[in-house]
C-alpha positions as CSV (number, residue, x, y, z in Angstrom):
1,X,46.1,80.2,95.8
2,X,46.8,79.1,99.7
3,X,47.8,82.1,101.9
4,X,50.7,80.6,102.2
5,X,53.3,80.4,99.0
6,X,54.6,76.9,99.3
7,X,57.5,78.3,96.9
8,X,59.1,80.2,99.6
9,X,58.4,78.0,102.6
10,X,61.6,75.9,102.3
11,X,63.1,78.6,100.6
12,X,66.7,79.1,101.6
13,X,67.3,82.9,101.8
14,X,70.9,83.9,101.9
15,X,72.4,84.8,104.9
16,X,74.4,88.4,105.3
17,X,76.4,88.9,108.9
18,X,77.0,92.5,109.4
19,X,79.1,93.4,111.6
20,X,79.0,96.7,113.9
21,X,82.4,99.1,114.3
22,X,80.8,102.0,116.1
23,X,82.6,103.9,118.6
24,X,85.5,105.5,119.6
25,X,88.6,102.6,118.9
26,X,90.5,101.7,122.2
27,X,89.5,101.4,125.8
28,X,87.5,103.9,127.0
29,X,87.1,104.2,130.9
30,X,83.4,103.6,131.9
31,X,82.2,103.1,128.4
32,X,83.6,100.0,126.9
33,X,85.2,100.9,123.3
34,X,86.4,99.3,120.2
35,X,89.0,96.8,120.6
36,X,90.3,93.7,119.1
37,X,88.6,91.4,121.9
38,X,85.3,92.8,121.9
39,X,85.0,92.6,118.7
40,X,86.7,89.3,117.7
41,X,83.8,87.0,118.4
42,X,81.4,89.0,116.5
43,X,83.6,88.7,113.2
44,X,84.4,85.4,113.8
45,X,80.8,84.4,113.8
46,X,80.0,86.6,110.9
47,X,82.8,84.6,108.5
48,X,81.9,81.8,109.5
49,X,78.6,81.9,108.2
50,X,79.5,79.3,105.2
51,X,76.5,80.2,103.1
52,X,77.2,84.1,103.3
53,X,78.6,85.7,100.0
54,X,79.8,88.3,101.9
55,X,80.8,90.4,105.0
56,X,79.6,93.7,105.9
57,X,80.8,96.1,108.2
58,X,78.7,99.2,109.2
59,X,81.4,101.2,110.3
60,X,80.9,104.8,112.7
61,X,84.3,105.5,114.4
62,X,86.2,109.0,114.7
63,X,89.2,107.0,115.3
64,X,91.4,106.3,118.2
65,X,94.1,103.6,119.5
66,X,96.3,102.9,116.0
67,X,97.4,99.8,117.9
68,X,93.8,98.6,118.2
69,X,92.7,100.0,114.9
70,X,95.8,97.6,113.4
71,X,94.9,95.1,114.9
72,X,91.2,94.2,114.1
73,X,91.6,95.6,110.5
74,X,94.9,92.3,110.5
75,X,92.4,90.3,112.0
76,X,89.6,91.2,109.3
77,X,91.6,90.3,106.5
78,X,92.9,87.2,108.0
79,X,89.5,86.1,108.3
80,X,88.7,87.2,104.6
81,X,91.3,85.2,103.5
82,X,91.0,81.8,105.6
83,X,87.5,82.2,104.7
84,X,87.4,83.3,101.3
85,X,84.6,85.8,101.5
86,X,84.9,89.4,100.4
87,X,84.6,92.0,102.9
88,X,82.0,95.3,101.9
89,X,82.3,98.4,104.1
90,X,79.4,100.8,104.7
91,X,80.5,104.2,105.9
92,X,77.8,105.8,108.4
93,X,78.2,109.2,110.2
94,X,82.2,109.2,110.3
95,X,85.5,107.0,108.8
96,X,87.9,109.0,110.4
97,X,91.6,108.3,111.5
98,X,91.4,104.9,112.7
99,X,88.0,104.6,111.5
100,X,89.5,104.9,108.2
101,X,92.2,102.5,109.2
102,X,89.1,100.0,109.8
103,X,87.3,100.6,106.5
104,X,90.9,99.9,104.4
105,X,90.2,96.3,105.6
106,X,87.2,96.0,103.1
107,X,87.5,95.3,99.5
108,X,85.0,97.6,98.7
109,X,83.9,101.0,100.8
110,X,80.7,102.8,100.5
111,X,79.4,105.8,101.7
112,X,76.5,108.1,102.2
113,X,77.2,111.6,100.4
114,X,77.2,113.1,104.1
115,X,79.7,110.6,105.5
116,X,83.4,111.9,106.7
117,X,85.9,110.2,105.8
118,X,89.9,110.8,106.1
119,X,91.4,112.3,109.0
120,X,94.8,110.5,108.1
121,X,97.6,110.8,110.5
122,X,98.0,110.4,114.4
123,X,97.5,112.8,116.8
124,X,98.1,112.9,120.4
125,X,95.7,114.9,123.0
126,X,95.8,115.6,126.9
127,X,96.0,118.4,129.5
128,X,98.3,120.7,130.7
129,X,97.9,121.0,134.9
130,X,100.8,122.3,135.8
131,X,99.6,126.1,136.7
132,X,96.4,124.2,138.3
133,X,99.0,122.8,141.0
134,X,100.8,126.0,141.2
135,X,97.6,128.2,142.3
136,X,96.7,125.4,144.8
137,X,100.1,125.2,146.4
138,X,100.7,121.8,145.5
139,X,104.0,120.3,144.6
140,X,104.7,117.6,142.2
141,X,107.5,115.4,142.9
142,X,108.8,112.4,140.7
143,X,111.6,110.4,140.9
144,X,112.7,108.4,137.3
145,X,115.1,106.1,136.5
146,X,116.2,107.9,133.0
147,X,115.0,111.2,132.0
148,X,112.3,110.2,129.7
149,X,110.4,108.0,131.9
150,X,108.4,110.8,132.7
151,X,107.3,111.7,129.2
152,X,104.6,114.2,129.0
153,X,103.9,114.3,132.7
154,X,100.7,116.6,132.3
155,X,102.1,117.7,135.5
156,X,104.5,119.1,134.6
157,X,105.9,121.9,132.0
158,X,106.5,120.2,128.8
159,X,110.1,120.0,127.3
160,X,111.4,120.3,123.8
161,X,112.9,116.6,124.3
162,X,109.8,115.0,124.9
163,X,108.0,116.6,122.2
164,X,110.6,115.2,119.7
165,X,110.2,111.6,121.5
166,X,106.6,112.1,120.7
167,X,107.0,113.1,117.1
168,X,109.4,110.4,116.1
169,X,106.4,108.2,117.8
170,X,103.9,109.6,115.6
171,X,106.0,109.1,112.3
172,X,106.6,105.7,112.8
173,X,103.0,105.4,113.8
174,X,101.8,107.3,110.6
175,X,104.5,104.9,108.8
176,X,102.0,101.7,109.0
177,X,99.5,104.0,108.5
178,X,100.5,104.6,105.1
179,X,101.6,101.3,104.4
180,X,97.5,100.1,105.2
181,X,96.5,102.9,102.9
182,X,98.9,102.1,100.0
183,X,98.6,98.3,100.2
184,X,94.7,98.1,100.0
185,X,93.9,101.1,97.7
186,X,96.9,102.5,96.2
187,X,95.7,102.6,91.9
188,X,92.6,103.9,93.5
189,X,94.1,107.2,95.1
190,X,93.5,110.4,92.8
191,X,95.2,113.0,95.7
192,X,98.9,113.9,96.1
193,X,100.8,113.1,99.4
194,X,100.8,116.6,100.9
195,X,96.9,116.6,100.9
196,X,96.3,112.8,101.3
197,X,98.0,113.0,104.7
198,X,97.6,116.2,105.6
199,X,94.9,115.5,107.7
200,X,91.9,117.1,106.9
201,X,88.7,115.0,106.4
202,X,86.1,114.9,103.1
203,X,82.6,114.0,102.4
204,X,81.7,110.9,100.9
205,X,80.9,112.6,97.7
206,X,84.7,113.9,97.6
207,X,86.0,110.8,99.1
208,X,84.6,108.8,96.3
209,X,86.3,111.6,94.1
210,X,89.9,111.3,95.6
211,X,89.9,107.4,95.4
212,X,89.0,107.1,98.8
213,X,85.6,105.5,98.6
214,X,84.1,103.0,95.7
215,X,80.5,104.3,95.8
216,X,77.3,105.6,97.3
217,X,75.2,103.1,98.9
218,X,73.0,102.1,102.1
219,X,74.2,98.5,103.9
220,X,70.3,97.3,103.0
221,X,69.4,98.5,99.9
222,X,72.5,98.0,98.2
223,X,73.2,94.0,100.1
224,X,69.9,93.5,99.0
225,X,69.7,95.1,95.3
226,X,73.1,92.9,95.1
227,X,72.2,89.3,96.5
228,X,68.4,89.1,96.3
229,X,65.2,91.4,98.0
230,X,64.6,88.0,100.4
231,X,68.4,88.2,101.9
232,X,68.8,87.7,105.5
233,X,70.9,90.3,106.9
234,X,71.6,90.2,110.0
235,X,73.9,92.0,112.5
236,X,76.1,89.7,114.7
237,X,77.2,91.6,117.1
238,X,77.0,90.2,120.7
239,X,74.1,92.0,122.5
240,X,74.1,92.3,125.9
241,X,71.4,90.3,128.4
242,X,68.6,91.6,130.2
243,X,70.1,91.0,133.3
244,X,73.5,92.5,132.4
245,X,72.1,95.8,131.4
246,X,70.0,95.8,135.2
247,X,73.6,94.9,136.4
248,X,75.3,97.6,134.5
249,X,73.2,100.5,135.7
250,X,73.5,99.1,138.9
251,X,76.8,99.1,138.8
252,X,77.2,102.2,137.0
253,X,75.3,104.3,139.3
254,X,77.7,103.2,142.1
255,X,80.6,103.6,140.2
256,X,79.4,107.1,139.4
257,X,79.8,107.7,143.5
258,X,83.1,106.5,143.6
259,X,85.0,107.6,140.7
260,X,82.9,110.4,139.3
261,X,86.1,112.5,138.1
262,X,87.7,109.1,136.1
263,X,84.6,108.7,134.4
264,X,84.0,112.6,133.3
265,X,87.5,112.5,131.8
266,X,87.4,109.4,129.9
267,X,83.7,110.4,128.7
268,X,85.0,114.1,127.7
269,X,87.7,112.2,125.8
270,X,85.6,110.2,123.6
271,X,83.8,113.4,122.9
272,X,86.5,114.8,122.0
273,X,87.2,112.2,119.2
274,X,83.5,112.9,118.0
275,X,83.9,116.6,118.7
276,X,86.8,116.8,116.0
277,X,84.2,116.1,112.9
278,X,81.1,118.1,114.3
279,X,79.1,115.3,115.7
């Protein structure tokens, strides 16, 4: 026997594109974030891999923009569709809020026993610095055109008007929502309204349970136990150069000196979205 197998050198294996959803959803100052454009070209590369049988998505996201989450789940299934290739989800760390929202766009989601899942609803977060200004002596002054063009001013003390704006914003918001939910896995659902959207989050054992999730299962194992030990999975998202990682520390590091404050914020606020499920 050669130490070669001539059986398997011209052997096609089958391609499987994974694709990456990790991080917070939305723009994040300073440190990129899941949106619609960065994430478009890796999915379009992953269906249009012609021989694939499927698409995978390792998904890792406590959530964030509802616009954004909306918008690459629409753009998942229009791909699935054009390209008529099932979509498999594999649940990592955390499918929460519009992490969830993401995994919906898969026929079929699977999870590790440990994996959170849920969190569905909308929620809105910031910081109250009015008493800040007060104790330095500092006056805030704002001239509007109407008297909710100010909405939320963190500013300022927050009125009973604004907070009703806001909560007819999060209803309508929690509308689609619901409409994602109950399109792509209503039969499945084993929970009643008032604890299905109440939201808490579950583990993947109890998410499997309440309808949530399909099944237990790891991207390679199960890919491979499915489509042949030999497949060829391979993750297509876009990785940054050599040269643009140099360039981002670079750049990075003298961002850091000019807008130190921006960038705490907006890193405190993703850690906030991780914070919420213990990670």
């Amino acid at each position: 026997m050669p130490w070669y197998r001539p059986d398997r050198l011209f052997r096609r294996r089958t391609p499987i594109p994974v694709v990456r959803l990790s991080g917070v959803i939305g723009t994040v100052p300073f440190r990129g974030g899941l949106t619609l454009q960065s994430i478009e070209p890796a999915l379009a590369a992953a269906f249009a891999m012609k021989r694939a049988p499927v698409v995978a998505l390792a998904i890792n996201s406590p959530g964030g923009s509802p616009v954004q989450s909306s918008l690459i789940a629409r753009r998942i299934r229009d791909l699935a569709t054009e390209h008529k290739k099932p979509v498999i989800a594999f649940v990592e760390d955390v499918a929460a809020s519009g992490g969830y929202w993401l995994a919906l766009a898969a026929d079929e989601i699977m999870v590790d026993r440990a994996s959170i899942l849920g969190s569905i609803g909308v929620i809105s977060s910031g910081f109250g610095l009015e008493g800040a200004l007060q104790r330095l002596g500092i006056e805030r002054r704002v001239h509007a055109t109407g008297p909710r063009k100010a909405l939320l001013d963190p500013f300022r003390p927050e009125e009973p008007g604004d907070i009703e704006v806001l909560k007819e914003l999060h209803q309508d918001i929690l509308l689609s929502f619901k409409a994602q939910l109950e399109a792509r896995r209503g039969p499945k659902l084993r929970l009643p309204p008032e604890a299905l959207y109440s939201g808490r989050v579950w583990s993947g054992d109890k998410a499997i349970e309440h309808g949530l999730a399909d099944g237990l299962g790891e991207l390679r194992s199960t890919l491979r136990a499915r489509h042949g030990k030999e497949s060829r999975i391979t993750v297509v998202n876009r990785q940054r150069s050599w040269l643009q990682r140099r360039l981002g520390r670079a750049g990075a590091a003298e961002g850091r000196l000019l807008a130190l404050l921006p960038e705490l914020l907006g890193q405190l606020e993703a850690e906030a979205h991780w914070r919420r499920f213990g990670l």
